[in-house]
SELORO-219092 format. One record per residue (C-alpha): x, y, z. Coordinates in steps of 0.05 Angstrom, whole numbers, plus 5000, padded with zeros to 4 digits. Layout:
N
<segu xx="X" yy="Y" zz="Z"/>
...
***
This chain:
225
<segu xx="4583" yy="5720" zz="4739"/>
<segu xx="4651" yy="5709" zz="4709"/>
<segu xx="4685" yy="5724" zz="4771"/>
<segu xx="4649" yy="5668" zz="4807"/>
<segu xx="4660" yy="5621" zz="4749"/>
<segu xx="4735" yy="5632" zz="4758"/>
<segu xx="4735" yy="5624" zz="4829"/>
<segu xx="4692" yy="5552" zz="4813"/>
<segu xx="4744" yy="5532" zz="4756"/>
<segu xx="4807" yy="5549" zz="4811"/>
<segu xx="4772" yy="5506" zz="4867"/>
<segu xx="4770" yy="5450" zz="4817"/>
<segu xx="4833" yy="5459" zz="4782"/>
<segu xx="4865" yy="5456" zz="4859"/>
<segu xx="4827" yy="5393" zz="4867"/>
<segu xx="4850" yy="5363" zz="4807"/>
<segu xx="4917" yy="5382" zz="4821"/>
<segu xx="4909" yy="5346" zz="4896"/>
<segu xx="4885" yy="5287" zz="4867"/>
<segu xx="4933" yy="5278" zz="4814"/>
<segu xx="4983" yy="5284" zz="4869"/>
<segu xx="4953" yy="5232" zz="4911"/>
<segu xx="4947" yy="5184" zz="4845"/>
<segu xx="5032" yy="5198" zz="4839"/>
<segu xx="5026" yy="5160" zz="4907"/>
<segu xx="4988" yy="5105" zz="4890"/>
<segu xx="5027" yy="5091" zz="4819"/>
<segu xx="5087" yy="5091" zz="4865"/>
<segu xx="5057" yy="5031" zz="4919"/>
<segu xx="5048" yy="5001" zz="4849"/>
<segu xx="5120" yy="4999" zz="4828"/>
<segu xx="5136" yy="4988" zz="4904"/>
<segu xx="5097" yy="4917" zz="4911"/>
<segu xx="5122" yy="4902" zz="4840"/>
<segu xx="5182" yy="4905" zz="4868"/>
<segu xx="5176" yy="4874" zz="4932"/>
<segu xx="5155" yy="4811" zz="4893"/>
<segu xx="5212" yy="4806" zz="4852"/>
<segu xx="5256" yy="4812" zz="4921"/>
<segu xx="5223" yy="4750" zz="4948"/>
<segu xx="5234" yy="4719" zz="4885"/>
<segu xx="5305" yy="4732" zz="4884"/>
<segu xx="5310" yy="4723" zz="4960"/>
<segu xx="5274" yy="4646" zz="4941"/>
<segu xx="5325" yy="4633" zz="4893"/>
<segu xx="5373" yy="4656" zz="4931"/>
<segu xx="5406" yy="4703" zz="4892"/>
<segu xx="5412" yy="4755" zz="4951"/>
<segu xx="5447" yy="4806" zz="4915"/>
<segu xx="5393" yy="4820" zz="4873"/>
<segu xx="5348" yy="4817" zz="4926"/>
<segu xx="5385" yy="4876" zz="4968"/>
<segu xx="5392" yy="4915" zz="4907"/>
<segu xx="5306" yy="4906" zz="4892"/>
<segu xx="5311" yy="4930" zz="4979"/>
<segu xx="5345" yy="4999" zz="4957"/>
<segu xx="5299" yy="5015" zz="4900"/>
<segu xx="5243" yy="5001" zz="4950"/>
<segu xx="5267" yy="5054" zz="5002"/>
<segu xx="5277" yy="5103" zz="4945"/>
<segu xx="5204" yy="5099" zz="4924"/>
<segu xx="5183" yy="5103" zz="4995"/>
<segu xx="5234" yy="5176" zz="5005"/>
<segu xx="5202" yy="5189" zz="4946"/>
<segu xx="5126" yy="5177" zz="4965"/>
<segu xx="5137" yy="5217" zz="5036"/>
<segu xx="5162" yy="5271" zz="4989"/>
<segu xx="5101" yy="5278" zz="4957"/>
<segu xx="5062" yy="5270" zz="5015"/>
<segu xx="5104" yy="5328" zz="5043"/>
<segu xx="5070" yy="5367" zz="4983"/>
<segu xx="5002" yy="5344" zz="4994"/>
<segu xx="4997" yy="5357" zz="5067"/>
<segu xx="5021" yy="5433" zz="5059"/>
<segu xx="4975" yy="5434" zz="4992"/>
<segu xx="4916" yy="5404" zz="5038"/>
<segu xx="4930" yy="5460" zz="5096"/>
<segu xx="4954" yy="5511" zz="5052"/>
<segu xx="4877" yy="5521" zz="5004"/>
<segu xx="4821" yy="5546" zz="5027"/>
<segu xx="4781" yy="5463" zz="5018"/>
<segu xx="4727" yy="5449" zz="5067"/>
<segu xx="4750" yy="5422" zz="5133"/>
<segu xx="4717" yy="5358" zz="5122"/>
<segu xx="4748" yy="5345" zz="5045"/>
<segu xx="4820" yy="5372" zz="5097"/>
<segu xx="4803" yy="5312" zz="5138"/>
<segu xx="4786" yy="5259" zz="5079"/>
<segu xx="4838" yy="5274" zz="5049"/>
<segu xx="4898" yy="5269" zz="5101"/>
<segu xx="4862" yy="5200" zz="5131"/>
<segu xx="4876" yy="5180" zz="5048"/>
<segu xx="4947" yy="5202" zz="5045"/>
<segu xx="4969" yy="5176" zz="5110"/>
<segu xx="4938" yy="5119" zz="5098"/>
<segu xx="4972" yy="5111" zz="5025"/>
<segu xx="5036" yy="5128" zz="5064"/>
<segu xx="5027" yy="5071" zz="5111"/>
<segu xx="5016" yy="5027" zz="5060"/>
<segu xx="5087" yy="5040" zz="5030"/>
<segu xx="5118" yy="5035" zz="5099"/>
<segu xx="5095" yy="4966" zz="5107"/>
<segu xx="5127" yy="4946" zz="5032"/>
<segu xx="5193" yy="4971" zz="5055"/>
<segu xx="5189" yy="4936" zz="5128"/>
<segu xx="5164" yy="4866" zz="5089"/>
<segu xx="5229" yy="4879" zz="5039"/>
<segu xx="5276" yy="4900" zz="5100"/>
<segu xx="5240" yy="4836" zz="5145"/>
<segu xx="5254" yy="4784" zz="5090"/>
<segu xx="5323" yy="4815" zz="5074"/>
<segu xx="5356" yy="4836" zz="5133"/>
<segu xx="5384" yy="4773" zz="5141"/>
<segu xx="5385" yy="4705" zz="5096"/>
<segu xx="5323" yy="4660" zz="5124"/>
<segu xx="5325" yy="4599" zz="5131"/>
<segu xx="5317" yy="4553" zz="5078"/>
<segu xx="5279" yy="4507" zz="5098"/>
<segu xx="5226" yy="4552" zz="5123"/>
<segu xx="5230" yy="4584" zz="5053"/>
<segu xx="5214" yy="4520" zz="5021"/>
<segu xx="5156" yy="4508" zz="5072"/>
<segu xx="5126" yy="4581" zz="5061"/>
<segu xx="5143" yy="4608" zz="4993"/>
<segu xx="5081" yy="4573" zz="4959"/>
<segu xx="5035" yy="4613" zz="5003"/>
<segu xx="5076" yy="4675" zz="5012"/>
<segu xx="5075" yy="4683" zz="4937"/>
<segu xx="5000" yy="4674" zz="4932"/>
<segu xx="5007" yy="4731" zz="4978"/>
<segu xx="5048" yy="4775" zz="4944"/>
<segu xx="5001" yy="4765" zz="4889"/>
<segu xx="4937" yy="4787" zz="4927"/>
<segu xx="4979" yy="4846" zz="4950"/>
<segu xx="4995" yy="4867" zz="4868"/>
<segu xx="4917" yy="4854" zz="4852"/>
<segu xx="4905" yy="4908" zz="4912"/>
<segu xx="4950" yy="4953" zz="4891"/>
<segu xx="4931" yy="4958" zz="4817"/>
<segu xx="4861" yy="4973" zz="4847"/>
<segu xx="4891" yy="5020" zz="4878"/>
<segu xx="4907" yy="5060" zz="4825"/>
<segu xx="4851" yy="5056" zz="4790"/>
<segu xx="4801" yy="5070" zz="4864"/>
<segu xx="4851" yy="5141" zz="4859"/>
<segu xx="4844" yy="5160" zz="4792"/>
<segu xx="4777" yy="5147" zz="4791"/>
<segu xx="4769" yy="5208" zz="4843"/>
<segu xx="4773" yy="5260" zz="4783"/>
<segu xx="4717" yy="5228" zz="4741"/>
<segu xx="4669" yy="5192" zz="4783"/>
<segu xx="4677" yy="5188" zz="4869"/>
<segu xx="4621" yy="5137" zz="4876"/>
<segu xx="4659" yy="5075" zz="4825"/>
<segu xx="4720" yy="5087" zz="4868"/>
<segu xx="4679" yy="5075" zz="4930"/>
<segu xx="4660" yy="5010" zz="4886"/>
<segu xx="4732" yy="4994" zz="4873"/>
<segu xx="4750" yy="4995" zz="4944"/>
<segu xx="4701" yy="4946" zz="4963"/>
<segu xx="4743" yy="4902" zz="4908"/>
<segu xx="4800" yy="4925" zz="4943"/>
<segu xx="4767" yy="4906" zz="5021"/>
<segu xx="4752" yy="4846" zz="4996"/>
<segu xx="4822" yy="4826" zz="4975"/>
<segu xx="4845" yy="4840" zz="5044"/>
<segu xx="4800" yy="4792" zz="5076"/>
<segu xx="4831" yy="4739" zz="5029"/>
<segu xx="4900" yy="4759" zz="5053"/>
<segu xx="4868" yy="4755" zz="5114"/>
<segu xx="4856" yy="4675" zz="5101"/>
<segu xx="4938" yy="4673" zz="5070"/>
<segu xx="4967" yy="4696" zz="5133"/>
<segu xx="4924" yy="4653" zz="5179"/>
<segu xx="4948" yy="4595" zz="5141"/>
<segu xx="5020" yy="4621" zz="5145"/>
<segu xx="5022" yy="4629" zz="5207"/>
<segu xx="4986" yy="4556" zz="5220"/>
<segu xx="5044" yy="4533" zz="5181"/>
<segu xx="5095" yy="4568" zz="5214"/>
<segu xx="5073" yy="4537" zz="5287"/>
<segu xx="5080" yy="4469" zz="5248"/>
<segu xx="5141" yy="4475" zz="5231"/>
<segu xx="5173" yy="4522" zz="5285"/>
<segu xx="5210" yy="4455" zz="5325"/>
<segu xx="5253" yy="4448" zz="5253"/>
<segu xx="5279" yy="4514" zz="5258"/>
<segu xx="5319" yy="4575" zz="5312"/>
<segu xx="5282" yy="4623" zz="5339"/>
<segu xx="5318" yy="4681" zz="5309"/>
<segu xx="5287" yy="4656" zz="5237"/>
<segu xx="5218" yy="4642" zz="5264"/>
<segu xx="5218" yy="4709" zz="5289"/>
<segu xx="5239" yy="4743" zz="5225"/>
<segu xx="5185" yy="4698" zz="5182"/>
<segu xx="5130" yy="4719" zz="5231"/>
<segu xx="5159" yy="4791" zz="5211"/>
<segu xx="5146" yy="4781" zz="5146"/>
<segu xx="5081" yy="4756" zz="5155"/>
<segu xx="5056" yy="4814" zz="5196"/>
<segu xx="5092" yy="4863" zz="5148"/>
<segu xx="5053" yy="4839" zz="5089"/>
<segu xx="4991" yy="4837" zz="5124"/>
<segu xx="4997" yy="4911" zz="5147"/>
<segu xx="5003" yy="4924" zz="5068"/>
<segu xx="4935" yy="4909" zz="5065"/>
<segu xx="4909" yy="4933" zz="5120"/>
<segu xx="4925" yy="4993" zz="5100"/>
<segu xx="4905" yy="4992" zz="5028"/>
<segu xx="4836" yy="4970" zz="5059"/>
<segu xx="4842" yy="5042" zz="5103"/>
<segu xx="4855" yy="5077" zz="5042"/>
<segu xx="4782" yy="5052" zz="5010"/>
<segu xx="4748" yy="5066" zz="5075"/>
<segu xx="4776" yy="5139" zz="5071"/>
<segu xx="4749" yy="5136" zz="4990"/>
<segu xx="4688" yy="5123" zz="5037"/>
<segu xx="4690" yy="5184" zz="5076"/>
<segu xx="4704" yy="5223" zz="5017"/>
<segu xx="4638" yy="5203" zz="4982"/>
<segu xx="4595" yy="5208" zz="5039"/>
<segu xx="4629" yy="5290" zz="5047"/>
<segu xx="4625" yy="5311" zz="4972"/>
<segu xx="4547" yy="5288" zz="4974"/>
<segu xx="4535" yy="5319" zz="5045"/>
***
């Protein structure tokens, strides 16, 4: 009898340590989109320096989130967890992974090279609204993964929250990018490209925090199977 209790309170204990791992991930995107917004901000105001130096603490949160997802990965392959929890779990983290990937290629679209201004002007209003949505997501986020310790079925209900924030960037980037055709004649080709960039880049940021709730999904529907 106490023999199988310990092996029950290891299981969980290895769990809890999996999941706490995961959550380092998520309160890292957090910091990471935090970030990303003040790099627009700067890049808006044009103080470019402070925007390139906002760029390098974004690629050292994403080094350090594929660090951790090194960890998770070998922890994931490494215990003796169901194969379908295996599975849930790396479509999470890869997912989560993705979603910082996309931060640093918005940060490394919008900084690469100083857009043009005028476009700036034209798009910052709705770009910021965007940037917004993206920090509402991502401190949903956070709570959808911490949740997983205490209660699987009120992440699930987070990440609707979180599904449902992605449709409205879905309605942002449609009206960026009807803004961009618009205005595409005042503007070179090189900076039309590097705005649609941006767009796509941001819109990936959410497209992958929405794969991260539909993995939550997955996770609920295995732990009750």
């Amino acid at each position: 009898m106490n023999d199988s209790f310990l092996v029950i309170k290891l299981t969980l204990n290895k769990e809890q340590i999996l999941f706490s791992k995961v959550l380092q991930i998520a309160e890292n995107i957090r910091e990471g989109t935090n970030r990303l917004t003040s790099l627009y901000e700067n890049v808006f105001r044009r103080n470019y320096n402070d925007a390139l130096a906002e760029m390098v603490k974004i690629k050292g949160i994403y080094e350090r989130i594929g660090l951790i997802r090194e960890e998770v990965v070998s922890m994931i392959y490494g215990e003796a967890f169901l194969p379908d929890f295996k599975e849930s779990m790396m479509m999470l983290t890869q997912s989560l992974y993705e979603t910082m990937k996309a931060i640093k290629d918005s940060g490394r679209a919008i900084s690469s090279r100083r857009p043009d201004e005028k476009l700036c002007t034209a798009l910052q209003s709705n770009i910021m609204i965007y940037l917004s949505t993206i920090n509402d997501a991502s401190e949903k986020l956070v709570t959808m993964i911490s949740l997983l310790q205490k209660d699987v079925g009120e992440a699930v209900k987070i990440g609707k929250e979180i599904q449902l924030l992605e449709r409205n960037g879905d309605d942002i980037k449609d009206s960026l990018i009807q803004r961009l055709y618009e205005i595409e004649k005042d503007s070179d080709i090189i900076s039309i490209l590097q705005m649609k960039d941006v767009i796509i880049f941001l819109d990936d940021i959410l497209d992958s925090m929405e794969e991260s709730s539909l993995s939550i999904e997955t996770l609920y529907a295995t732990l009750k199977a």
